[in-house]
LORO-145681 format. One record per residue (C-alpha): chain; residue number from 1; x, y, z; residue in three letters. Coordinates in pm, whole numbers, always signed. Last residue first. Example, Ala and Ser with C-alpha at 12.3 -4.5 7.8 and 13.67 -1.06 7.14 Angstrom:
# residues 2
r chaine A | num 2 | px +1367 | py -106 | pz +714 | residu SER
r chaine A | num 1 | px +1230 | py -450 | pz +780 | residu ALA
***
This chain:
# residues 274
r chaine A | num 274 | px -1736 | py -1346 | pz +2417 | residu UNK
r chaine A | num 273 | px -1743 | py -1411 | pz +2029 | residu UNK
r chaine A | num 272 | px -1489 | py -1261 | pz +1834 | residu UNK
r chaine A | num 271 | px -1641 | py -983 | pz +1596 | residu UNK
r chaine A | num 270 | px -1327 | py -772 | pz +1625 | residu UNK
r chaine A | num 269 | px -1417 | py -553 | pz +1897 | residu UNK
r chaine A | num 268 | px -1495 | py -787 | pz +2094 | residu UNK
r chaine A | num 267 | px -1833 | py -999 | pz +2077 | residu UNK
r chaine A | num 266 | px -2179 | py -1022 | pz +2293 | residu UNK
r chaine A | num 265 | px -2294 | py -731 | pz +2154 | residu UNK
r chaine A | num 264 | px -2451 | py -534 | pz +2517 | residu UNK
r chaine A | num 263 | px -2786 | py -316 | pz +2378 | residu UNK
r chaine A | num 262 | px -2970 | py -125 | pz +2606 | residu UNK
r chaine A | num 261 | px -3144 | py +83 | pz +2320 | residu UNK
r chaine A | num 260 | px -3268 | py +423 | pz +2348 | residu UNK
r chaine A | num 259 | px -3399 | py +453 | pz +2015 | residu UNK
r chaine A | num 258 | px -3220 | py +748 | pz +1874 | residu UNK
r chaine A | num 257 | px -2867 | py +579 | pz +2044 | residu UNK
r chaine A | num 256 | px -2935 | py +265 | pz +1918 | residu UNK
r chaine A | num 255 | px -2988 | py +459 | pz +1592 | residu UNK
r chaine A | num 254 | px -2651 | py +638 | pz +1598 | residu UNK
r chaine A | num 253 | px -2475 | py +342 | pz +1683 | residu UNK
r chaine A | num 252 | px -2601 | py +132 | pz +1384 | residu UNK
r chaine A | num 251 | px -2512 | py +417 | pz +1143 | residu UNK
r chaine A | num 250 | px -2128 | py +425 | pz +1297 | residu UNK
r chaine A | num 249 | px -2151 | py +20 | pz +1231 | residu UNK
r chaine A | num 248 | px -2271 | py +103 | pz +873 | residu UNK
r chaine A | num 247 | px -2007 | py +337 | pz +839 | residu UNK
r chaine A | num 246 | px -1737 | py +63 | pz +917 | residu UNK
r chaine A | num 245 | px -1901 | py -192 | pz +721 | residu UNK
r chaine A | num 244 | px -1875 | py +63 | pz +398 | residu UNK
r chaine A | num 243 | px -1501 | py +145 | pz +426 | residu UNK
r chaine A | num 242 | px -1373 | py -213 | pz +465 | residu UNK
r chaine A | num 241 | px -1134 | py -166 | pz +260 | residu UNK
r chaine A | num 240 | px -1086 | py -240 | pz -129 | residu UNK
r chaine A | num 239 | px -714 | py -200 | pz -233 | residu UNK
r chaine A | num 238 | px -632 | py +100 | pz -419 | residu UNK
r chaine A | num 237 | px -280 | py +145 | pz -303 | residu UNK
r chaine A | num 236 | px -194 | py -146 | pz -85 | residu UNK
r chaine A | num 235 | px -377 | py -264 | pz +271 | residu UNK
r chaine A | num 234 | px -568 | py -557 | pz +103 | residu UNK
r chaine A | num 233 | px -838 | py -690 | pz -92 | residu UNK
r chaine A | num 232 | px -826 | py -644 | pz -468 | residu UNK
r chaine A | num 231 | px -659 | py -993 | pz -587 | residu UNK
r chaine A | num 230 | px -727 | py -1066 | pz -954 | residu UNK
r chaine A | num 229 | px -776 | py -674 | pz -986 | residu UNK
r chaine A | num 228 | px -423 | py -597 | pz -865 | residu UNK
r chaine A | num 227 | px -243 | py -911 | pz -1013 | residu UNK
r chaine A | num 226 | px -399 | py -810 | pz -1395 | residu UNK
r chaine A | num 225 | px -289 | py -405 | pz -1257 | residu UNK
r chaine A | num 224 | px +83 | py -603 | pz -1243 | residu UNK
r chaine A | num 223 | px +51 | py -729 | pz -1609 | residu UNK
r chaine A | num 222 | px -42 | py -438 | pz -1733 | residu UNK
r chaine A | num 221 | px +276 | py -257 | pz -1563 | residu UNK
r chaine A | num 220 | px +507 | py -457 | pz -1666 | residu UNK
r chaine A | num 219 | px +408 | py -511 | pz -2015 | residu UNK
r chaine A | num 218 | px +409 | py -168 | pz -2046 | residu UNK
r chaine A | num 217 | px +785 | py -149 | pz -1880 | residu UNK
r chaine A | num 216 | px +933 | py -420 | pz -2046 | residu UNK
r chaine A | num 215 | px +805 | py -308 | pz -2406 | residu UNK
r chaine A | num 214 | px +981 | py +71 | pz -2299 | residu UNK
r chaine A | num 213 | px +1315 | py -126 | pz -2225 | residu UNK
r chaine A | num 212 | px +1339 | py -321 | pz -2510 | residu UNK
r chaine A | num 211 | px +1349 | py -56 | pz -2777 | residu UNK
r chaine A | num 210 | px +1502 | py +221 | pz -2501 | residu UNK
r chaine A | num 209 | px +1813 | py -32 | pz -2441 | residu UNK
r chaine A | num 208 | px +1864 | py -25 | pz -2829 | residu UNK
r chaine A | num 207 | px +1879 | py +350 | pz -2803 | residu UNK
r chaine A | num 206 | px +2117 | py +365 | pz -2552 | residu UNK
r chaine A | num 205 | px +2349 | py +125 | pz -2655 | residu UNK
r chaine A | num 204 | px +2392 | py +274 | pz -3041 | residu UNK
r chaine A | num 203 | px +2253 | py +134 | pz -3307 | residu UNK
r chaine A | num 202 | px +2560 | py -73 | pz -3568 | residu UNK
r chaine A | num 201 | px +2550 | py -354 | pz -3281 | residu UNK
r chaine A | num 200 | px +2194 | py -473 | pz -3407 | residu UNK
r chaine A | num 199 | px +1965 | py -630 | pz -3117 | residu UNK
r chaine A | num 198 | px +1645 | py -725 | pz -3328 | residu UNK
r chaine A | num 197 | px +1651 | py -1093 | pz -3256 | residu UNK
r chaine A | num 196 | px +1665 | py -988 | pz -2851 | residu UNK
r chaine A | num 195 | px +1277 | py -854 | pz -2933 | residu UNK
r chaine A | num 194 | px +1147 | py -1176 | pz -3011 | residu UNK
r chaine A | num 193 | px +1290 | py -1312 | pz -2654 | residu UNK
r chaine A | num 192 | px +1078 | py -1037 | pz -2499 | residu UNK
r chaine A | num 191 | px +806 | py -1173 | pz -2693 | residu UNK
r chaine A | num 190 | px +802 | py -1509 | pz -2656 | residu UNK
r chaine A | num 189 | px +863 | py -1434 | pz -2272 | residu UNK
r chaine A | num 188 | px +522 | py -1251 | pz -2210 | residu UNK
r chaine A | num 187 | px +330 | py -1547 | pz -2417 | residu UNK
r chaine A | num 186 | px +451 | py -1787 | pz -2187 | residu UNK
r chaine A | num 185 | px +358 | py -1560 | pz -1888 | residu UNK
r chaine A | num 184 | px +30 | py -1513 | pz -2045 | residu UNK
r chaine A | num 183 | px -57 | py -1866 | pz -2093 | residu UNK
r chaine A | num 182 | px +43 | py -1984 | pz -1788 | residu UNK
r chaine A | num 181 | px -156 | py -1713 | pz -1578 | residu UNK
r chaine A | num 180 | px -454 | py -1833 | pz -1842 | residu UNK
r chaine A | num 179 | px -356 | py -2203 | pz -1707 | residu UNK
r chaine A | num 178 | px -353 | py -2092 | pz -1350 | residu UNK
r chaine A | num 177 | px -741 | py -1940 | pz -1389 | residu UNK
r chaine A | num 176 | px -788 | py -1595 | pz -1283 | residu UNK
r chaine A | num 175 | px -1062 | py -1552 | pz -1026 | residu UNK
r chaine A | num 174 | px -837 | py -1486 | pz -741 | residu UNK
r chaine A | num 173 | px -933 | py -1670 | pz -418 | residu UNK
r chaine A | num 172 | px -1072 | py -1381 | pz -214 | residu UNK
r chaine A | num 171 | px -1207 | py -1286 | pz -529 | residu UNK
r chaine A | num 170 | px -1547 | py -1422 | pz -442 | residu UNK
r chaine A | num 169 | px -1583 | py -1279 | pz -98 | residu UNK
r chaine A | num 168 | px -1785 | py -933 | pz -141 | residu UNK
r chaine A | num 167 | px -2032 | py -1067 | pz -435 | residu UNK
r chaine A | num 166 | px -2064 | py -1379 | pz -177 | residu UNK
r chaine A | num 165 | px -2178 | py -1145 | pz +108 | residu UNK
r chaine A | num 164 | px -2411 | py -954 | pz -131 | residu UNK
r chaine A | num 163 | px -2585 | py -1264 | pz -185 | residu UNK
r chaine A | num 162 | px -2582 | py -1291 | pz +223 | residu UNK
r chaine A | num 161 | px -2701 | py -961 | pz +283 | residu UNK
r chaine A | num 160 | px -2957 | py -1042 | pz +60 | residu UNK
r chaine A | num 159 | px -3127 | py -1361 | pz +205 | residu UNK
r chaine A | num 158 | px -3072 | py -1208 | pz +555 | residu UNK
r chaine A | num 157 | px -3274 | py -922 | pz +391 | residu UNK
r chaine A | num 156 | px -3574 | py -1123 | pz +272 | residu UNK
r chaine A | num 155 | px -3584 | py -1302 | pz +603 | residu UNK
r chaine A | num 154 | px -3544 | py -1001 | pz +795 | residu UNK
r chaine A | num 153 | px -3892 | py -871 | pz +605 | residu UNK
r chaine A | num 152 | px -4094 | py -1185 | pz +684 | residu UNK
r chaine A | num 151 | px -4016 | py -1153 | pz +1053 | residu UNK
r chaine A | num 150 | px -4113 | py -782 | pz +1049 | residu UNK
r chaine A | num 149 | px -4439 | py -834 | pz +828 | residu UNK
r chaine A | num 148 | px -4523 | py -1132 | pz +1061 | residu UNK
r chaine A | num 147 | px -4421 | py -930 | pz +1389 | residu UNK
r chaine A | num 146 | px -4656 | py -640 | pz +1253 | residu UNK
r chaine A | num 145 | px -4970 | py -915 | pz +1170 | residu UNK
r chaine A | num 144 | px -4953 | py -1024 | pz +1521 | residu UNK
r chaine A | num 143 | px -4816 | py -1377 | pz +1677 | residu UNK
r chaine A | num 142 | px -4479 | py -1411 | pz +1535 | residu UNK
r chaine A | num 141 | px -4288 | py -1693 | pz +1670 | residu UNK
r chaine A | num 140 | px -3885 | py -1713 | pz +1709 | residu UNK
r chaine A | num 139 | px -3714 | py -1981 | pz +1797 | residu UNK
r chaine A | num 138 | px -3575 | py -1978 | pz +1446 | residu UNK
r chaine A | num 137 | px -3454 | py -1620 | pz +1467 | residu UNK
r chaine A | num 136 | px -3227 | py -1673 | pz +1706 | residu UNK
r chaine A | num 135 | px -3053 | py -1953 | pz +1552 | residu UNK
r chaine A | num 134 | px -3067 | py -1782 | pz +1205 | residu UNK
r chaine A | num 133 | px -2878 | py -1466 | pz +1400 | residu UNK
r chaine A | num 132 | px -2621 | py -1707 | pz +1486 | residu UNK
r chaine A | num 131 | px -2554 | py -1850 | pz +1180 | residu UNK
r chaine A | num 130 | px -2539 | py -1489 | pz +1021 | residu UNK
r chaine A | num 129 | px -2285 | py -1431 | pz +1346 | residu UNK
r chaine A | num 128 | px -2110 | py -1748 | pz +1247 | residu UNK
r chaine A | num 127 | px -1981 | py -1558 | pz +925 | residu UNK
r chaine A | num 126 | px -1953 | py -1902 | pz +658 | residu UNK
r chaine A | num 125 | px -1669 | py -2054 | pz +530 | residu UNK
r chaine A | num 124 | px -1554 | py -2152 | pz +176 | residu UNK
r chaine A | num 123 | px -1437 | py -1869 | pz -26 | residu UNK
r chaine A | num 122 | px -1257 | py -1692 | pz +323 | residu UNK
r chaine A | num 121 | px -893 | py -1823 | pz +264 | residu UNK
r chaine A | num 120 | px -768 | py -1601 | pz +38 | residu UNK
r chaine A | num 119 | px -549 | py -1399 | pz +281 | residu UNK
r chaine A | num 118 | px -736 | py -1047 | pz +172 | residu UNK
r chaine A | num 117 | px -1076 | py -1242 | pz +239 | residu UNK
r chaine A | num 116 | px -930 | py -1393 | pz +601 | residu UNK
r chaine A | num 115 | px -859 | py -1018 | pz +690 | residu UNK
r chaine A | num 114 | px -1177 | py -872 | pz +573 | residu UNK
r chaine A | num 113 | px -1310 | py -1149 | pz +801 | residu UNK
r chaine A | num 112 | px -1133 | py -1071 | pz +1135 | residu UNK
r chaine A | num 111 | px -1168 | py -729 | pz +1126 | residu UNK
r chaine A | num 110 | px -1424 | py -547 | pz +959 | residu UNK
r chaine A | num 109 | px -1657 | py -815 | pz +827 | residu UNK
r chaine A | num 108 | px -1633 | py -959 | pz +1168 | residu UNK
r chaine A | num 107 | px -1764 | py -632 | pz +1372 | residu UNK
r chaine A | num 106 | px -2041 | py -643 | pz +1107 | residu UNK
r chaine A | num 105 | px -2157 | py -933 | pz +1241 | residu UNK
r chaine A | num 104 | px -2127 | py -844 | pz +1606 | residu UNK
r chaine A | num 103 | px -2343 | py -544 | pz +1555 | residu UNK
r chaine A | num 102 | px -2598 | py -740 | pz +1351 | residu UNK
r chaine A | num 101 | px -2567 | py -999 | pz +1665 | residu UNK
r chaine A | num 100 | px -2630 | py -707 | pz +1941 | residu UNK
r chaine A | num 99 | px -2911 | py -577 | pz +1702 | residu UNK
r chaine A | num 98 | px -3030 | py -941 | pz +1713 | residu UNK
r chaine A | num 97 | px -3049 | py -957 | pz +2092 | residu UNK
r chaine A | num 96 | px -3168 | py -626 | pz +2106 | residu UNK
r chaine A | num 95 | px -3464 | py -657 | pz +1918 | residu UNK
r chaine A | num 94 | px -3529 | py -988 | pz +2094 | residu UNK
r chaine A | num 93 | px -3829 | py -888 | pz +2292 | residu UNK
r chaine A | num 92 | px -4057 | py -1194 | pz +2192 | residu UNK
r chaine A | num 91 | px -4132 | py -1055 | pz +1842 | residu UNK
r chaine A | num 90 | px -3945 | py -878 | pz +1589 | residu UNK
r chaine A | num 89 | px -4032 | py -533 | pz +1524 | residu UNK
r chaine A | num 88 | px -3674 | py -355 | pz +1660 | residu UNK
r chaine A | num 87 | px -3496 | py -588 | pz +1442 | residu UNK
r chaine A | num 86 | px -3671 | py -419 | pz +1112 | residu UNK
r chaine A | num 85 | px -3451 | py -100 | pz +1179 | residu UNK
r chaine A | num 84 | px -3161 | py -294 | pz +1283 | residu UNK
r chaine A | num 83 | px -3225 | py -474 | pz +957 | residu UNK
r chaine A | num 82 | px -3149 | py -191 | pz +738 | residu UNK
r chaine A | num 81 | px -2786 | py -134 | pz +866 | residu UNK
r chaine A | num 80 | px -2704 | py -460 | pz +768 | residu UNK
r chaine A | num 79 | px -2884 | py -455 | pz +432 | residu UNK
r chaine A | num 78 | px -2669 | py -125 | pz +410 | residu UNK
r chaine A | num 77 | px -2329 | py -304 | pz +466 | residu UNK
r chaine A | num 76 | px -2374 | py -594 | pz +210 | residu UNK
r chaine A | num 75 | px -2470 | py -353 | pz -51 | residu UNK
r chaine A | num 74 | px -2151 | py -162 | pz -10 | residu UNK
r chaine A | num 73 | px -1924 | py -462 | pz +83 | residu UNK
r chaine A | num 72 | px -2105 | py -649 | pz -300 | residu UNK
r chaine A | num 71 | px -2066 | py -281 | pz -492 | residu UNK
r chaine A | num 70 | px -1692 | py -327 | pz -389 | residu UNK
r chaine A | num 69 | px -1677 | py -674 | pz -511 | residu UNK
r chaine A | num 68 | px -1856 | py -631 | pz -831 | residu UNK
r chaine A | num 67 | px -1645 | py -360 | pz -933 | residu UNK
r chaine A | num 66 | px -1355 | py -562 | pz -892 | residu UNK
r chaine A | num 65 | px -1517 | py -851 | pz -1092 | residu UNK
r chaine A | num 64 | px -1560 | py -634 | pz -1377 | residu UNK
r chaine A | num 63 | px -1192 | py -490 | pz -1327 | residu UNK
r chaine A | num 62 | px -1118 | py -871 | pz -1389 | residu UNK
r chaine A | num 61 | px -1293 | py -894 | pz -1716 | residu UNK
r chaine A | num 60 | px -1197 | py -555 | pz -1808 | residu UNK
r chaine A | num 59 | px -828 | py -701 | pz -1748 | residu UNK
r chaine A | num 58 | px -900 | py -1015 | pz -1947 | residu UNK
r chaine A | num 57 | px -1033 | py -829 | pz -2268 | residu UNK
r chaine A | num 56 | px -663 | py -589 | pz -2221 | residu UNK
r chaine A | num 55 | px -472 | py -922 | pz -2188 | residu UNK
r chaine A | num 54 | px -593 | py -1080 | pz -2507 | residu UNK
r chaine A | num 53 | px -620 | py -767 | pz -2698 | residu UNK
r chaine A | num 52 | px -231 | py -652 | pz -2588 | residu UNK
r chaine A | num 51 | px -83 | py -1023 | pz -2661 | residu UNK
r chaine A | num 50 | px -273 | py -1058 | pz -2986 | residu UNK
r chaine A | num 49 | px -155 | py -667 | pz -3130 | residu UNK
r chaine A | num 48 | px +215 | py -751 | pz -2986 | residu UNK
r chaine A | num 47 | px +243 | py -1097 | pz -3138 | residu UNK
r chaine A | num 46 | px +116 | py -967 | pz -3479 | residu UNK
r chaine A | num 45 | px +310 | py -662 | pz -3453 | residu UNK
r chaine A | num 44 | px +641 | py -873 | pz -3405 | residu UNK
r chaine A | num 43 | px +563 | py -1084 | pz -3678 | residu UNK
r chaine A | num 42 | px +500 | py -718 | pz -3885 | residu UNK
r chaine A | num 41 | px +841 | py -607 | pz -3782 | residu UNK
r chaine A | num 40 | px +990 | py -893 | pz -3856 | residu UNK
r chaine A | num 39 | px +883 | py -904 | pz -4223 | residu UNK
r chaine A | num 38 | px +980 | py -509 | pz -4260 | residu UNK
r chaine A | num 37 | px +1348 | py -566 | pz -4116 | residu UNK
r chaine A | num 36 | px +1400 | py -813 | pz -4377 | residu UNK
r chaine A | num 35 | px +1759 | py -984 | pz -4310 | residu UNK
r chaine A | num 34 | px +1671 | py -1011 | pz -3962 | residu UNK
r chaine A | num 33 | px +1948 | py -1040 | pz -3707 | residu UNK
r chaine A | num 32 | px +1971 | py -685 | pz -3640 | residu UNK
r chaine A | num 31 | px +2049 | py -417 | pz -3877 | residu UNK
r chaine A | num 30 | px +2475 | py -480 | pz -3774 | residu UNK
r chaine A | num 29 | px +2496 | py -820 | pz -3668 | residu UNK
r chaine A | num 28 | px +2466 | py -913 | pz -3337 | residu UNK
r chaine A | num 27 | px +2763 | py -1030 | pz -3115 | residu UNK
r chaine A | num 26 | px +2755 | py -736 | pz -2825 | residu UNK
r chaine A | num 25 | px +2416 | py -676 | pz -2933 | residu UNK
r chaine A | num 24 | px +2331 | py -1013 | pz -2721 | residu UNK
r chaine A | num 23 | px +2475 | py -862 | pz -2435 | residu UNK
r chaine A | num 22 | px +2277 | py -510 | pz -2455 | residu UNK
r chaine A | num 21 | px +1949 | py -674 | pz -2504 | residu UNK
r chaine A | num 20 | px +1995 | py -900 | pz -2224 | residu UNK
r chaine A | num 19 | px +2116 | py -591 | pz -1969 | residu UNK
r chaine A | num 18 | px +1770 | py -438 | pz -2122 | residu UNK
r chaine A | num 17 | px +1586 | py -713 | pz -2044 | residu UNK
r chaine A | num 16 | px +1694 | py -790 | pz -1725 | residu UNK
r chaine A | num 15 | px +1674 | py -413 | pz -1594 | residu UNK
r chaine A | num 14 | px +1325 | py -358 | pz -1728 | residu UNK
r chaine A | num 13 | px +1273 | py -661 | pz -1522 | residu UNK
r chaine A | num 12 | px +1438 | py -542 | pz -1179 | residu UNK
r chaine A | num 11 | px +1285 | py -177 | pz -1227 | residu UNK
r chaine A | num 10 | px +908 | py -289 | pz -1289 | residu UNK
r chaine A | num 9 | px +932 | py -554 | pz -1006 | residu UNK
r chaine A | num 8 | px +1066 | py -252 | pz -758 | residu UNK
r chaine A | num 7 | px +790 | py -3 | pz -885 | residu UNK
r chaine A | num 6 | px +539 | py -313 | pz -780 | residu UNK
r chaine A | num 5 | px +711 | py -312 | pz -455 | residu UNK
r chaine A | num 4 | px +712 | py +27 | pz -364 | residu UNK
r chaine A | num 3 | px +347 | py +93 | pz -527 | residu UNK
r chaine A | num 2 | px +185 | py -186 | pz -275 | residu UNK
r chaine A | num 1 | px -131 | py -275 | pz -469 | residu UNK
***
């Protein structure tokens, strides 16, 4: 979430709403436009209670799915990590072919990818390194009971790095419907305009921009954490990095190092092949 900007949204509408409030009390009738001041108030309450339930069930919803996604980059790192381990038992000498492919695959999740997934525009591809590694594998053939274990084992974690891959990449996209969006920002304006029909020119300026101005501002604010958790990748405050990938590539280096590897990834530094 970038704080400047989302401070800047809450200022601009708390500023419409309140210049609104103070023009229409220019012409409102003193005690508002409502003749029963109690009846209003409970149509407002009703509006207000639905509004706040609806949107606070869709924010744990969506703080759900932000949980998800971090636990999915942490997962999805130490599988990674693991299978360096298992690499090293994998027949025909290509430990350090697929510990240079593990390297370039997490290389990708770090740069390139991480940026495609805070774009939206990762749902629907694949990493070629994990197609890569699959091509390796596949020519592959185990002769003792060790390489069989080993080539059994990557299997099983290729199959959950790439479960935890999706729990990573499905709110690149948002998972917010349009028509809920719709809904909300429908809903939003009913009651801001509500709350012009209790402008009353016998309060004074100040405290009728208060009344309008403190609804502005919560529903502000929840509505901008709703944008936050529909899209959590990023550079903004609280936006999910790729904190994990980058440790497991530290992790990687210190056990090539331990083992002695001679081990040349055959990508950049951003998981672009060479």
């Amino acid at each position: 979430m970038n704080l400047l900007r989302s401070l800047a949204i809450i200022v601009a509408v708390t500023a419409v709403a309140v210049t609104a409030m103070l023009l229409v009390r220019r012409r409102a009738p003193e005690g508002s436009y409502f003749q029963d001041g109690d009846r209003a108030a409970g149509v407002f309450g009703v509006l207000a209670t639905g509004f706040s339930v609806l949107l606070g069930f869709i924010i744990f919803l969506s703080f759900q799915a932000y949980d998800d996604t971090r636990a999915g980059a942490e997962n999805e790192a130490t599988v990674v990590a693991q299978m360096v381990q298992t690499a090293q038992l994998m027949p025909g000498g290509s430990s350090e072919e697929l510990t240079g492919e593990l390297i370039c695959y997490g290389r990708s999740v770090v740069g390139t990818e991480w940026d495609a997934v805070a774009e939206g525009r990762l749902q629907d591809s694949i990493n070629p390194w994990g197609a890569r590694m699959f091509t390796t594998l596949a020519a592959l053939e185990p002769t003792t009971n060790s390489e069989q274990s080993a080539y059994d084992q990557w299997l099983q974690q290729s199959s959950d790095r790439q479960v935890a891959r999706n729990a990573r990449v499905h709110t690149a996209a948002g998972i917010i419907p349009v028509p809920l969006w719709l809904g909300l920002y429908l809903i939003c304006a009913v009651i801001f305009g509500f709350m012009l029909f209790f402008a009353d020119s016998g309060e004074g300026a100040f405290t009728q921009a208060a009344l309008i101005g403190s609804v502005a501002v919560v529903i502000t604010v929840l509505m901008l954490l709703l944008g936050f958790f529909d899209h959590p990748h990023g550079e903004g405050l609280g936006g999910l990095r790729p904190a994990a990938m980058e440790r497991a590539l530290r992790v990687i280096d210190a056990q090539v190092a331990a083992l002695d590897l001679s081990v040349d990834p055959p990508c950049d530094a951003e998981g672009t092949a060479r």
